[in-house]
Structures are given as structure tokens and as C-alpha cells.
DSSP file (Angstrom, degrees, kcal/mol; ACC not computed):
  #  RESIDUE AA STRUCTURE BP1 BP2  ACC     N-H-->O    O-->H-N    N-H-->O    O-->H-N    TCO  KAPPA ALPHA  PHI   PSI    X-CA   Y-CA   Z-CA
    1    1 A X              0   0    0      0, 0.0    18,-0.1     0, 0.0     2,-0.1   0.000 360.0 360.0 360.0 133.5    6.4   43.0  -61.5
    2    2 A X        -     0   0    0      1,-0.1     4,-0.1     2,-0.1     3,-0.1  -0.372 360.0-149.8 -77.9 167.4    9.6   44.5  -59.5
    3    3 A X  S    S+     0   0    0      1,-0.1     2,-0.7     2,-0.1    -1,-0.1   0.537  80.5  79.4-105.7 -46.2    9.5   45.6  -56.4
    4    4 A X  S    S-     0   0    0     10,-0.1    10,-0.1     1,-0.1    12,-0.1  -0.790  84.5-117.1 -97.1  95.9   12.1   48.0  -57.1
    5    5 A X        -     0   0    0     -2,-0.7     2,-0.6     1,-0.2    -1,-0.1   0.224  34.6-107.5 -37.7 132.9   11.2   51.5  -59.0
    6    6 A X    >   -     0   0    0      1,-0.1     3,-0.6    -4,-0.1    -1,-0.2  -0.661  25.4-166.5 -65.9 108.5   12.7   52.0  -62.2
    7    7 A X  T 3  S+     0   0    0     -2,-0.6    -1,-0.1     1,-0.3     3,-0.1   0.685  84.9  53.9-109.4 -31.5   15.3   54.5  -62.1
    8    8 A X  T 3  S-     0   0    0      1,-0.2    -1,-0.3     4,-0.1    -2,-0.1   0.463 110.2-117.0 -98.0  28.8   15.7   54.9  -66.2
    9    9 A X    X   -     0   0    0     -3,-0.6     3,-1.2     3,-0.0    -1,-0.2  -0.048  56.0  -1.1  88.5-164.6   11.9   55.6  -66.6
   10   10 A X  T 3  S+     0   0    0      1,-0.2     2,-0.1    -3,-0.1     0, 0.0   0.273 120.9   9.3 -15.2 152.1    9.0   54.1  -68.1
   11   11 A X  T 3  S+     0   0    0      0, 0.0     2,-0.3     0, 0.0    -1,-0.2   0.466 102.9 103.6  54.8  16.8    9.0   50.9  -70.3
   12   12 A X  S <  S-     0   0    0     -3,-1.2    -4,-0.1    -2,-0.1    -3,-0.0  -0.962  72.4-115.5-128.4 145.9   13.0   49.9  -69.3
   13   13 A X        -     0   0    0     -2,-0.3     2,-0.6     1,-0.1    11,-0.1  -0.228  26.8-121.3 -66.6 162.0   14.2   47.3  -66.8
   14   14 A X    >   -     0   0    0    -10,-0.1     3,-1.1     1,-0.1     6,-0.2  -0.848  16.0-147.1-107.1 134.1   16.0   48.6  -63.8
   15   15 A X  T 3  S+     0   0    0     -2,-0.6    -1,-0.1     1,-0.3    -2,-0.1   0.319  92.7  66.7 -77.3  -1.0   19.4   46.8  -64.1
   16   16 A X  T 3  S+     0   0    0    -12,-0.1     2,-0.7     3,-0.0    -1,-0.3  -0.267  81.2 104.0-117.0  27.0   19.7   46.7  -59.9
   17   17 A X    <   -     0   0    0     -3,-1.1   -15,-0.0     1,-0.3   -11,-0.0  -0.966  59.2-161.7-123.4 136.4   16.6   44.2  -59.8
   18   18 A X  S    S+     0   0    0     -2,-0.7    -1,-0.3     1,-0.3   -16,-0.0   0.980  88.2  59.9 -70.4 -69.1   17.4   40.9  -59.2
   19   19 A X  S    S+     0   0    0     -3,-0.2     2,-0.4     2,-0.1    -1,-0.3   0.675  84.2  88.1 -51.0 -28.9   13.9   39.9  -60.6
   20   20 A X        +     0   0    0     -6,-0.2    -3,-0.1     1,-0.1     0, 0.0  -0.706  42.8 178.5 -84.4 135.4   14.2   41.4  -64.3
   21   21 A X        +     0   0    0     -2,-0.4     2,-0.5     2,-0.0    -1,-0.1  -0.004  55.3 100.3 -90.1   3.6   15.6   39.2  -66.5
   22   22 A X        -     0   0    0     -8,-0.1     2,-0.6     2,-0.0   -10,-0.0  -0.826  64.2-160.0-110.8 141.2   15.2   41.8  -69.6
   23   23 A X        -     0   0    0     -2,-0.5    -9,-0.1   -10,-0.0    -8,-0.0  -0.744  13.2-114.4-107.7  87.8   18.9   43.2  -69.7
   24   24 A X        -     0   0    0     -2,-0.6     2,-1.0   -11,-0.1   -12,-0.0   0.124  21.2-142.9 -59.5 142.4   19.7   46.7  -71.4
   25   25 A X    >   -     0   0    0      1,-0.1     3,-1.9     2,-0.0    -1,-0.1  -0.803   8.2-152.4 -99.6 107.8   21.5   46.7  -74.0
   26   26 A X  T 3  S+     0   0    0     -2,-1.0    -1,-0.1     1,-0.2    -2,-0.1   0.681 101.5  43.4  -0.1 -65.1   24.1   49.6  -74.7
   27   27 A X  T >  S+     0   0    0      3,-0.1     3,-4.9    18,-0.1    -1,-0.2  -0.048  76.2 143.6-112.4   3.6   23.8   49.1  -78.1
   28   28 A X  T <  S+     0   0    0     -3,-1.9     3,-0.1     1,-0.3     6,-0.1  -0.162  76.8  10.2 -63.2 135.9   20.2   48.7  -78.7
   29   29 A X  T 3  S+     0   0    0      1,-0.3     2,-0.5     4,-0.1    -1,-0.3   0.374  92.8 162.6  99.0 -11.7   19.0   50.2  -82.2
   30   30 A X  S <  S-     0   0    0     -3,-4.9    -1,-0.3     1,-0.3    -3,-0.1  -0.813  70.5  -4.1-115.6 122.1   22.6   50.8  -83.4
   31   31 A X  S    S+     0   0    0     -2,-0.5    -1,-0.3    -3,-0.1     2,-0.2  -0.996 142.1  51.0 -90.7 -14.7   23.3   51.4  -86.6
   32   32 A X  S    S-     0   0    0      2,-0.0     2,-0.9     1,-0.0    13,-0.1  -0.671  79.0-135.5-101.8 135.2   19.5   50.7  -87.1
   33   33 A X    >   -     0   0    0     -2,-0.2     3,-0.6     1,-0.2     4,-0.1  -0.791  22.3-173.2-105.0 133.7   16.7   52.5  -85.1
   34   34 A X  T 3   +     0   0    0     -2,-0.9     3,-0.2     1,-0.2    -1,-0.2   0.284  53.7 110.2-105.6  12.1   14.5   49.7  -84.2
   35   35 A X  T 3  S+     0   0    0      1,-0.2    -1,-0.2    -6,-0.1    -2,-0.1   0.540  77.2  59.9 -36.8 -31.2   11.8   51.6  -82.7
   36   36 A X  S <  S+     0   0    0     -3,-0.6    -1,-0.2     3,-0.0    -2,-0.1   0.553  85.4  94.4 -95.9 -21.2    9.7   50.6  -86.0
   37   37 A X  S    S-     0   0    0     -3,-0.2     2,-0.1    -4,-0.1     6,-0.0  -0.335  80.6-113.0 -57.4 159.4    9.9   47.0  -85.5
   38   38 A X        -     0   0    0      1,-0.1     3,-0.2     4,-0.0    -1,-0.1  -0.075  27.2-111.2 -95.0-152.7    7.3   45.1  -83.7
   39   39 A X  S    S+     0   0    0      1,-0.2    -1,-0.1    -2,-0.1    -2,-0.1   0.541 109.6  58.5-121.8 -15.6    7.9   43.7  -80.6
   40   40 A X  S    S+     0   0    0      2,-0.0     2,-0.5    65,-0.0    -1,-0.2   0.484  95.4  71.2-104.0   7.8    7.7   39.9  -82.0
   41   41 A X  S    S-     0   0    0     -3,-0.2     2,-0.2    65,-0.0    -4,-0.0  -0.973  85.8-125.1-119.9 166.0   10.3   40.3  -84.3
   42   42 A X        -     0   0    0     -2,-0.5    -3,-0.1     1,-0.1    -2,-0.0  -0.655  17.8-119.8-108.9 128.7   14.2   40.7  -83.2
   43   43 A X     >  -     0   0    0     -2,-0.2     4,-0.8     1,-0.1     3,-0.2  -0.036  28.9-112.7 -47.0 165.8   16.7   43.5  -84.0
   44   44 A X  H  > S+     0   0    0      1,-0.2     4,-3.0     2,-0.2     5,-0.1   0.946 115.0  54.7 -51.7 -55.8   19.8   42.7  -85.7
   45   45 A X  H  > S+     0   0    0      1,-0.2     4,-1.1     2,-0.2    -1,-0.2   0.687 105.4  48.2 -45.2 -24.1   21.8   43.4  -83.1
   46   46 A X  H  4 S+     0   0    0     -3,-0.2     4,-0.4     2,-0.2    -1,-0.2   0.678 103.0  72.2-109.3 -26.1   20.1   41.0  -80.4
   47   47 A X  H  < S+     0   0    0     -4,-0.8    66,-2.4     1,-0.2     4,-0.4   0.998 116.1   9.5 -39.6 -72.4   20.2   38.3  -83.1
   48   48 A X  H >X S+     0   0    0     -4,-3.0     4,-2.2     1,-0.2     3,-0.7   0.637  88.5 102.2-131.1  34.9   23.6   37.9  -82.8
   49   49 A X  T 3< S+     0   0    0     -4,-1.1     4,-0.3     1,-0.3    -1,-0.2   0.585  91.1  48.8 -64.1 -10.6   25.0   39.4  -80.3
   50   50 A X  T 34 S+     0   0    0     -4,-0.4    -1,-0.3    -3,-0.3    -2,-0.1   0.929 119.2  36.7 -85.1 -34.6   25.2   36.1  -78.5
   51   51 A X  T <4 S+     0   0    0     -3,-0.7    -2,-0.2    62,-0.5    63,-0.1   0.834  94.9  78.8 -86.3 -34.3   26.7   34.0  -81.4
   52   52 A X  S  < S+     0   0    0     -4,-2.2     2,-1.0    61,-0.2    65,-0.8   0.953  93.5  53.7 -65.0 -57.9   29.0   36.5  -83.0
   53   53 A X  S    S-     0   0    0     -4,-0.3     2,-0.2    63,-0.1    65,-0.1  -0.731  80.9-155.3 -76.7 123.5   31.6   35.9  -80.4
   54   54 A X        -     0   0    0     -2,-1.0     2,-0.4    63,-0.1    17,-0.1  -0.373  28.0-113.8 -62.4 151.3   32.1   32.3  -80.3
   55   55 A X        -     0   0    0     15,-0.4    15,-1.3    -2,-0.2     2,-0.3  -0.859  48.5-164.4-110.8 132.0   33.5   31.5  -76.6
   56   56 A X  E     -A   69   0A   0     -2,-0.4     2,-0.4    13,-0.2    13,-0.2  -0.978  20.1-164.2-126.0 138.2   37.3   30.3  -77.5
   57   57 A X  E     -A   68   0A   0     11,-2.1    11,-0.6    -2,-0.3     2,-0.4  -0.883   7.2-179.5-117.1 146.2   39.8   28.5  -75.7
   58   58 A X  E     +A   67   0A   0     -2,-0.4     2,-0.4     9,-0.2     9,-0.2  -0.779   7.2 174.2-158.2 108.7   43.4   28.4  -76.8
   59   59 A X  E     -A   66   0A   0      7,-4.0     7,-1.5    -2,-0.4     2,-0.3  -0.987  22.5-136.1-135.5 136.9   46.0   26.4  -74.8
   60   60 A X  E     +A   65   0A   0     -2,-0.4     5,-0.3     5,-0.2     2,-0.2  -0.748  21.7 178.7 -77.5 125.1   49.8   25.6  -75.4
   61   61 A X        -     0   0    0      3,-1.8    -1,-0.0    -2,-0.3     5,-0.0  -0.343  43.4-101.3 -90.3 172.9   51.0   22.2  -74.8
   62   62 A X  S    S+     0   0    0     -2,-0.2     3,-0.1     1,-0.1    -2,-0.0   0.910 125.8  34.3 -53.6 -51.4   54.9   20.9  -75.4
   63   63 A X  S    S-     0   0    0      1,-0.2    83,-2.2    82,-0.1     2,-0.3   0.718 125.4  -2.3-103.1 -29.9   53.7   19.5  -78.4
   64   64 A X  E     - B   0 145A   0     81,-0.3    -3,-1.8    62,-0.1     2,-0.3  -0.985  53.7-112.7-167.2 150.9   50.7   21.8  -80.0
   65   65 A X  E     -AB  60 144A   0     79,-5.2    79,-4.3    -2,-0.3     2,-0.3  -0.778  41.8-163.2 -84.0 138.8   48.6   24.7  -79.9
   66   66 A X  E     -AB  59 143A   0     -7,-1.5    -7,-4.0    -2,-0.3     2,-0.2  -0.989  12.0-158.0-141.9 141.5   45.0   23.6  -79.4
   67   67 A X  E     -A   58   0A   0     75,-2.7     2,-0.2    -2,-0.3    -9,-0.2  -0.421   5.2-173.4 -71.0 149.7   41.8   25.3  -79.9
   68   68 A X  E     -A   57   0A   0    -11,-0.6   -11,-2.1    -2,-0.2     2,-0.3  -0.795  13.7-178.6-159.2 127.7   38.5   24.3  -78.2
   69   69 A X  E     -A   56   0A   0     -2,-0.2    71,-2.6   -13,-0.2     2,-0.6  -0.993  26.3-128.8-136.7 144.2   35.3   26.5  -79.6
   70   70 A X  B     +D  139   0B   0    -15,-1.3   -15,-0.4    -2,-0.3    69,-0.2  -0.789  41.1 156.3 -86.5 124.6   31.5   26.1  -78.3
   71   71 A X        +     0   0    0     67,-2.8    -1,-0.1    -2,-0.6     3,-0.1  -0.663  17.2 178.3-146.7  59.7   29.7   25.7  -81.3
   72   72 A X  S    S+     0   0    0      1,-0.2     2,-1.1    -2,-0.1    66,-0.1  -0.552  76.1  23.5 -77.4 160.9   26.0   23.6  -80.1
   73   73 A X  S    S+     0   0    0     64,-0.2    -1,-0.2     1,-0.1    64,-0.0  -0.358  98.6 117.3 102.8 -67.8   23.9   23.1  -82.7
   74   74 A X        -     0   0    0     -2,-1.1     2,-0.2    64,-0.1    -1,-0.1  -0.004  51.9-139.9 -53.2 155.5   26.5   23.2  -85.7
   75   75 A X        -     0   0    0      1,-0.1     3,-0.2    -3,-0.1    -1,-0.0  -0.406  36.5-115.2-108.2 175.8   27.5   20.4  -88.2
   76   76 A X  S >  S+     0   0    0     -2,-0.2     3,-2.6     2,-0.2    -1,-0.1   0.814 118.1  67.6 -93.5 -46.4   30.9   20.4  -88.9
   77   77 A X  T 3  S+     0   0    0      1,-0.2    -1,-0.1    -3,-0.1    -3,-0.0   0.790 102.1  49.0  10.4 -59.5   29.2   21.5  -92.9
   78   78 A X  T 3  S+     0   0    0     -3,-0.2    16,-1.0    15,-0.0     2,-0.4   0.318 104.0  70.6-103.3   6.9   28.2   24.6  -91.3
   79   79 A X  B <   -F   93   0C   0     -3,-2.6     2,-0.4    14,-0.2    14,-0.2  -0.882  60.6-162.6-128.4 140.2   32.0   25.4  -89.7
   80   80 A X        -     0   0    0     12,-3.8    12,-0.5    -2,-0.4     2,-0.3  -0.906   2.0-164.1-115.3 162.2   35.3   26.5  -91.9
   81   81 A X        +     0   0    0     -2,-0.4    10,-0.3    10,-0.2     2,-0.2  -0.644  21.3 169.4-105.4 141.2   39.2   26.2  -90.4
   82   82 A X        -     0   0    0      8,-1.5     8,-0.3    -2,-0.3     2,-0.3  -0.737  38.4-145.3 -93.5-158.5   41.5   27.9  -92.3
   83   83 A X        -     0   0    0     -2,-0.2     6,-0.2     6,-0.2     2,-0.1  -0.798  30.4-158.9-162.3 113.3   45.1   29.1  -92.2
   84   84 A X  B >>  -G   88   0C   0      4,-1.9     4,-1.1    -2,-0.3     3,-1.0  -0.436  38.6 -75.0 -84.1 149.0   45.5   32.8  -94.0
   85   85 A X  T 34 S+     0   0    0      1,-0.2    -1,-0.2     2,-0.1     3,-0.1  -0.223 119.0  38.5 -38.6 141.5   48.6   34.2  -95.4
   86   86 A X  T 34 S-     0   0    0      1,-0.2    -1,-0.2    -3,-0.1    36,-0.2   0.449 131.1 -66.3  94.2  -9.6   50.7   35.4  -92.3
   87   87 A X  T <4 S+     0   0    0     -3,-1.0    35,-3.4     1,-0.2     2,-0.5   0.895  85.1 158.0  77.3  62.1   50.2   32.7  -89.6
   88   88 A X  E  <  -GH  84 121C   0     -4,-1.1    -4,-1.9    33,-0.2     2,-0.6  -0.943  28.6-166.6 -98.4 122.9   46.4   33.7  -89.4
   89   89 A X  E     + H   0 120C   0     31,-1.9    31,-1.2    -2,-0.5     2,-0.4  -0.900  19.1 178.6-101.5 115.1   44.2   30.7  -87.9
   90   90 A X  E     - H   0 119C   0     -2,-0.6    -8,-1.5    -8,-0.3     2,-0.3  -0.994  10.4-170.0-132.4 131.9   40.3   32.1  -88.8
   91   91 A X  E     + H   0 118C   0     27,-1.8    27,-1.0    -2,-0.4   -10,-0.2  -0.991  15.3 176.7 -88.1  99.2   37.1   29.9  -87.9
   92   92 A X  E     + H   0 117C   0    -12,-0.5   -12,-3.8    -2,-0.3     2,-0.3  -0.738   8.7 151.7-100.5 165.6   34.0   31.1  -89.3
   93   93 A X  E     -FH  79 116C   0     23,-0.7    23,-2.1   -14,-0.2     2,-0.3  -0.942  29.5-135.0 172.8 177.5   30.7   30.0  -89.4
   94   94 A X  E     - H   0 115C   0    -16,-1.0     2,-0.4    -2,-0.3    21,-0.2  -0.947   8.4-163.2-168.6 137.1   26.7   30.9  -89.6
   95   95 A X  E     - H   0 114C   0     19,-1.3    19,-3.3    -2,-0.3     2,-0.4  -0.987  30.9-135.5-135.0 115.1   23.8   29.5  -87.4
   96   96 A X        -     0   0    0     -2,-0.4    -2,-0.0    17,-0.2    19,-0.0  -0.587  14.9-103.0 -87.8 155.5   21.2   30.3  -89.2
   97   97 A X        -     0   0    0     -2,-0.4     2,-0.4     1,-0.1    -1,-0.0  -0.116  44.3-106.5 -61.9 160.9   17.8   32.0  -87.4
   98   98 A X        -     0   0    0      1,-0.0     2,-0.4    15,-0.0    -1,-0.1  -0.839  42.4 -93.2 -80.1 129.9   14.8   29.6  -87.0
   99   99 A X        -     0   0    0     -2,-0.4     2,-0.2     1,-0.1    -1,-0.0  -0.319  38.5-137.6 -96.5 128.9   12.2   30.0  -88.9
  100  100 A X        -     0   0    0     -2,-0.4     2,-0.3     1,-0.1    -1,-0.1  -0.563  11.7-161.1-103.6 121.8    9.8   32.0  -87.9
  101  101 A X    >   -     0   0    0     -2,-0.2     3,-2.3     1,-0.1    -1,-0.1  -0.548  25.3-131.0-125.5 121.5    5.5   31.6  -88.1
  102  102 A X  T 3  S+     0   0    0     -2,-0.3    -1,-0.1     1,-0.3    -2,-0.0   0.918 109.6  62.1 -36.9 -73.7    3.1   34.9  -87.6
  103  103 A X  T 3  S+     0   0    0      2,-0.1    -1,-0.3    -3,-0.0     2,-0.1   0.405  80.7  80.2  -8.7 -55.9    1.7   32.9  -85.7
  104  104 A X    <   -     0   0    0     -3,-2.3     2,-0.5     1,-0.1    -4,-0.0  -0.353  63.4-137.2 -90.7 146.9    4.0   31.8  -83.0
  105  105 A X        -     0   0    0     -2,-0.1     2,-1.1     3,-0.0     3,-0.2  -0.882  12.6-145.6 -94.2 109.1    4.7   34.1  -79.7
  106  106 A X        +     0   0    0     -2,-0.5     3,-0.2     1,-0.2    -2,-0.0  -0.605  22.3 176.0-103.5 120.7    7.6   34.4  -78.6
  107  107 A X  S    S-     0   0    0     -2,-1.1     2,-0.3     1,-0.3    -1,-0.2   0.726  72.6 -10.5-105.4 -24.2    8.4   34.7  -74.9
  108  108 A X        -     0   0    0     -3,-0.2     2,-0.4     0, 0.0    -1,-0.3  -0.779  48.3-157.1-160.7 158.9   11.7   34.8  -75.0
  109  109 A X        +     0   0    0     -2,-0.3    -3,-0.0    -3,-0.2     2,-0.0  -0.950  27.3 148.5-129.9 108.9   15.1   34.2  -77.4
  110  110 A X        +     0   0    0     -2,-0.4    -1,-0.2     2,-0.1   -60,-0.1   0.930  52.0 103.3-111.1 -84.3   18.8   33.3  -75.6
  111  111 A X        -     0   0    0      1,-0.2   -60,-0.1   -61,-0.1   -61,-0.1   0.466  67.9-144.7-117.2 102.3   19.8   31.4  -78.5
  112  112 A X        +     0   0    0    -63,-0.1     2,-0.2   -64,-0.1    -1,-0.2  -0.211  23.3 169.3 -59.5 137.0   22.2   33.1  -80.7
  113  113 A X        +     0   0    0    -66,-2.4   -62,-0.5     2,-0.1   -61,-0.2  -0.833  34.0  83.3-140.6-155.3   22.2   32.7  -84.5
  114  114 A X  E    S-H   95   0C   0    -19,-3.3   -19,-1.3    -2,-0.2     2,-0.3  -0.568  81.9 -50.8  94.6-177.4   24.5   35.2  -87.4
  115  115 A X  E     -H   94   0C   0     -2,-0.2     2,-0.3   -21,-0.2   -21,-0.3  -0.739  43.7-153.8-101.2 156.0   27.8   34.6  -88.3
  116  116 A X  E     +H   93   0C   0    -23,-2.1   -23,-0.7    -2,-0.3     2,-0.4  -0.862  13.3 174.2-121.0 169.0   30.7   34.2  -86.6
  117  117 A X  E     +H   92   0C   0    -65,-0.8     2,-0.3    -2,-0.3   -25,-0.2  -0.925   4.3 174.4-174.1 124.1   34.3   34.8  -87.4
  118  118 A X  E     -H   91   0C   0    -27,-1.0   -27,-1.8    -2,-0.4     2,-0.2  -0.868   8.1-179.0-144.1 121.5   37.3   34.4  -84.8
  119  119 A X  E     -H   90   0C   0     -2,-0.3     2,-0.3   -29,-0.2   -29,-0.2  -0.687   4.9-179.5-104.9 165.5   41.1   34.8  -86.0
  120  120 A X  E     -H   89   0C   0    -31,-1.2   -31,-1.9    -2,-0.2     2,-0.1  -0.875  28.1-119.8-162.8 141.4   43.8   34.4  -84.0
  121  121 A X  E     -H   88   0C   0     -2,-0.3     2,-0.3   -33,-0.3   -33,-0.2  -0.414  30.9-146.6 -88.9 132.9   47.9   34.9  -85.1
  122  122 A X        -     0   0    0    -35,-3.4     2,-0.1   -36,-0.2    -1,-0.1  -0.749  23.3 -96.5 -96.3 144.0   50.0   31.6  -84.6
  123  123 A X    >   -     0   0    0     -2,-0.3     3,-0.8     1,-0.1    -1,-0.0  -0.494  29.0-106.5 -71.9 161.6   53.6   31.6  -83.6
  124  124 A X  T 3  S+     0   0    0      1,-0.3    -1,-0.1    -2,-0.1     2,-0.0   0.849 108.8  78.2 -76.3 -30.4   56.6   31.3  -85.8
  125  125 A X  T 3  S+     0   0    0     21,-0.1    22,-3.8     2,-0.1    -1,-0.3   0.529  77.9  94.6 -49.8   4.5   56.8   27.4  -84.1
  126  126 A X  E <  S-C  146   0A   0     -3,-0.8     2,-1.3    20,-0.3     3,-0.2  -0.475  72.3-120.4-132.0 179.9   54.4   25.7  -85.9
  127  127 A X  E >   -     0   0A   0     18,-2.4     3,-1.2    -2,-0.2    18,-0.3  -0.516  20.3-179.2 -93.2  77.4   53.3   23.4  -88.8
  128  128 A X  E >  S+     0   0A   0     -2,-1.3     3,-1.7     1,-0.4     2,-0.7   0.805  80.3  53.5-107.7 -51.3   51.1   25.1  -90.6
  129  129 A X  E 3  S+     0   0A   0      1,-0.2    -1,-0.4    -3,-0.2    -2,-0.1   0.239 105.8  57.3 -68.6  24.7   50.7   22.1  -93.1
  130  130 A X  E <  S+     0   0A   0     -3,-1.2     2,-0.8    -2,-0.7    15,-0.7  -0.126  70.8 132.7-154.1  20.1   49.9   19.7  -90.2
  131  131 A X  E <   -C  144   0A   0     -3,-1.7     2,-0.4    13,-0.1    13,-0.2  -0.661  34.6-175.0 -81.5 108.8   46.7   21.8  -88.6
  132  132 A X  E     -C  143   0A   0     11,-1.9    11,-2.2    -2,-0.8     2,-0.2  -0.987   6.7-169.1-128.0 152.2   44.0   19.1  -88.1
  133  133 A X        +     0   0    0     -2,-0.4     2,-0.3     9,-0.2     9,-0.2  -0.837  11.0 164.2-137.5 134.4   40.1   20.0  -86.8
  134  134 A X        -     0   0    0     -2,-0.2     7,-1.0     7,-0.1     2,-0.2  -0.878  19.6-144.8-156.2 154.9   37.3   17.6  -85.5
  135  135 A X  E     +E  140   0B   0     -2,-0.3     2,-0.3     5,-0.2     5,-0.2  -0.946  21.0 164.9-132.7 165.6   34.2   18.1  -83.7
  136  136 A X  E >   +E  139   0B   0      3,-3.0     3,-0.5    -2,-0.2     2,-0.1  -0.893  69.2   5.7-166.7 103.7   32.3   16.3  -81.2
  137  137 A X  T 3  S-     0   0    0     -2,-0.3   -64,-0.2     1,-0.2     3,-0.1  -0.260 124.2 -63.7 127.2 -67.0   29.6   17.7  -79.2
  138  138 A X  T 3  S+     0   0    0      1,-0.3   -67,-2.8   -69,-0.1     2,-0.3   0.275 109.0 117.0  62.5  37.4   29.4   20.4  -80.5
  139  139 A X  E <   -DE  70 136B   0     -3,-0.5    -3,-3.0   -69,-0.2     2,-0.5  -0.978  52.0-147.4-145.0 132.3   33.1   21.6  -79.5
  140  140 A X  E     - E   0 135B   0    -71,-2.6     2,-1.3    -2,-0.3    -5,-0.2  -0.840  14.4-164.9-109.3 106.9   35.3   22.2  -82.4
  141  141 A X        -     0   0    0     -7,-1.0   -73,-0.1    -2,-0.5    -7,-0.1  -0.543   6.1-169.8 -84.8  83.7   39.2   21.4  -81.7
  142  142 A X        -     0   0    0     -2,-1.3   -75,-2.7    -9,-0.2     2,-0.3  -0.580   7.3-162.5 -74.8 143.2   42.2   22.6  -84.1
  143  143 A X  E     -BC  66 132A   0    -11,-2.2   -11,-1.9   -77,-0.2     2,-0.5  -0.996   8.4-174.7-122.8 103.7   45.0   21.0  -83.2
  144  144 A X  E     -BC  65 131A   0    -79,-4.3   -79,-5.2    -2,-0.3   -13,-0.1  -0.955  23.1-149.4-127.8 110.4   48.4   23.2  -84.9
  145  145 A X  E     -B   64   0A   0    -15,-0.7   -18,-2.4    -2,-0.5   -81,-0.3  -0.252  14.4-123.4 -79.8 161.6   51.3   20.9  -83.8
  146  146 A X  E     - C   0 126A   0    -83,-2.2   -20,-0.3   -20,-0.2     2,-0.2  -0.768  28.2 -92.6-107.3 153.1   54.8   22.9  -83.2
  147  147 A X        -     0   0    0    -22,-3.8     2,-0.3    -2,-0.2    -1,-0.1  -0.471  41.6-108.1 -74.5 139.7   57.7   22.4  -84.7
  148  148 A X        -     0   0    0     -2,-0.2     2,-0.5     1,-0.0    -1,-0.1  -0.329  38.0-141.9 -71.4 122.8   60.1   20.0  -82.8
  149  149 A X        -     0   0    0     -2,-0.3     2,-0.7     1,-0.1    -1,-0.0  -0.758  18.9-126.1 -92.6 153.7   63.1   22.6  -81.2
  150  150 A X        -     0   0    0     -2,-0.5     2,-0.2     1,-0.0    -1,-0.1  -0.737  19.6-127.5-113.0 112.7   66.4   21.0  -81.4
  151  151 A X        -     0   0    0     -2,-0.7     2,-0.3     1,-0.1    -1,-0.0  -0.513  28.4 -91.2 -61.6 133.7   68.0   21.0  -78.6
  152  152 A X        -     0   0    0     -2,-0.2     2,-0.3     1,-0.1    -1,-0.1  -0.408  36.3-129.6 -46.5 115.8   71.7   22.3  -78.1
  153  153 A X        -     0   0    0     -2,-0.3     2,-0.6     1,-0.1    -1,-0.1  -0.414  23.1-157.9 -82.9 128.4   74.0   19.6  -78.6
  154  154 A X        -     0   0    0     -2,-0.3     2,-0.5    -3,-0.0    -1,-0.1  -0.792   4.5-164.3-102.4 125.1   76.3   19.8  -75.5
  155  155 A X        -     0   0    0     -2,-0.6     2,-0.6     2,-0.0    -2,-0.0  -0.981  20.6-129.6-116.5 136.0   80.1   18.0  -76.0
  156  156 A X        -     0   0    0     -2,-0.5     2,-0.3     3,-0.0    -2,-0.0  -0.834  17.5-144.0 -99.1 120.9   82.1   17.4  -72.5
  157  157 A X        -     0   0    0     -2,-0.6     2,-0.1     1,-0.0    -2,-0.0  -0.928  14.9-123.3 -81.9 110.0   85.3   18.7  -72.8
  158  158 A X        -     0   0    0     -2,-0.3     2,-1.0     1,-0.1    -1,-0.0  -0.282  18.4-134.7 -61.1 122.2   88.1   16.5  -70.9
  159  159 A X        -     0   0    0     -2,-0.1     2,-0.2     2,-0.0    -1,-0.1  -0.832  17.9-162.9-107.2 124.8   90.1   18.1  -68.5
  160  160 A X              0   0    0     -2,-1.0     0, 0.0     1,-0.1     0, 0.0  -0.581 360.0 360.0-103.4 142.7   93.8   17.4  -68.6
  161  161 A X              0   0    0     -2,-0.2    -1,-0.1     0, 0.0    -2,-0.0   0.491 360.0 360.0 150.7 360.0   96.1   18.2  -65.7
């Protein structure tokens, strides 16, 4: 029980106590009013709002642009790479929900599942036919190596006099 009266009434946590863990959500009921669900099963929205953004890293090197996504849980199966018309680099992929018993209570669910879908535009430098992906972990790495730039060839000119 807080300590601290709830300022947005009844039946929601107050978002300035440190002790609630129940967070509100912006978004809660939208597009779908979820008022008619029962309290042990989960909107859509809180389903996958944790997974849909995949947390992405994307850093340039001399040699290649590299990718790094947190993906626990996932088989490499369950995760696609592509390369789109246009220099598009899209990862998609689906963690699917756990499946769930009338039974069972559930006290609480951090664990994202849905789809996920992250694109991201390459620069004109790179090798598009030479994009290789592994995973390990559960961290998936594309690797899109850059095309080598050719340095200006400099000629010393002799100076007569």
C-alpha cells in the first residue's frame, strides 16, 4: 500500500511513488477499449509494447557498418535480415506470447512478445551483396562492410631552378 495519496483517483498508481511498480500507460485501451477484459488477461498494447521496439545499436567502423540488436529468447529461425530496394536494412521478427492456462495467476508480465520490425537506410558506401548476420546470446549482429574509398593518387612534381 503507498504511503503517498493518489493524485489521479481511485484504482490508478500515483506515478510520484517510489513504491508502485504499476506504471500508467498513456496509451492504455487505444485503439481498443479494454475496460471489458478481465484483469488476467493482457491488452494488446501492453503485450508488446516492450518487444515492438527492439533496443538497436548501430556503429561505423573504417571498415563496416555494424548492427547489434537484443533479441533474448529468439532462434535465429524466428529472426529475418533483409536488404530492400533503396539501401533499406529491415530486421523483423515475432516472439510469440506464452501460452496461457485458466488456471494460472498471473502476478506480473515484463516480458515482451508481438512482432517486431526495425529498418534503417544505409549509405551510398556499402556492399550491399556482402551483408552478413549471426547471433549469439541472443544479440543479433549484421555486419554491412563499406566499400573500400580510393584514395587520391598524389604525384610530386620536381622543382627545377
Amino acid at each position: 500500500m503507498s504511503l503517498i495519496p493518489s493524485i489521479f483517483g481511485s484504482g490508478r498508481s500515483n506515478i510520484f511513488d517510489p513504491f508502485s511498480l504499476d506504471l500508467w500507460d498513456p496509451f492504455d485501451g487505444f485503439p481498443f477499449n479494454t475496460s471489458t477484459t478481465n484483469n488476467n488477461s493482457l491488452s494488446i498494447a501492453r503485450d508488446t509494447s516492450a518487444f515492438v521496439n527492439a533496443r538497436m545499436d548501430w556503429k561505423e567502423t573504417p571498415e563496416a557498418h555494424i548492427f547489434k540488436a537484443d533479441l533474448p529468447g529468439l532462434k535465429k529461425e524466428e529472426v529475418k535480415v533483409e536488404v530492400e530496394e533503396g539501401r533499406v536494412l529491415q530486421i523483423s521478427g515475432e516472439r510469440s506470447r506464452e501460452h496461457e492456462e485458466k488456471t494460472d495467476t498471473w502476478h506480473r508480465v515484463e516480458r515482451g512478445s508481438g512482432k517486431f520490425l526495425r529498418r534503417f537506410r544505409l549509405p551510398d558506401n556499402v556492399k550491399l551483396d556482402e551483408v552478413k548476420a549471426s547471433m549469439e546470446n541472443g544479440v543479433l549482429t549484421v555486419t554491412v562492410p563499406k566499400v573500400e574509398e580510393k584514395k587520391p593518387e598524389v604525384k610530386s612534381i620536381a622543382i627545377s631552378g
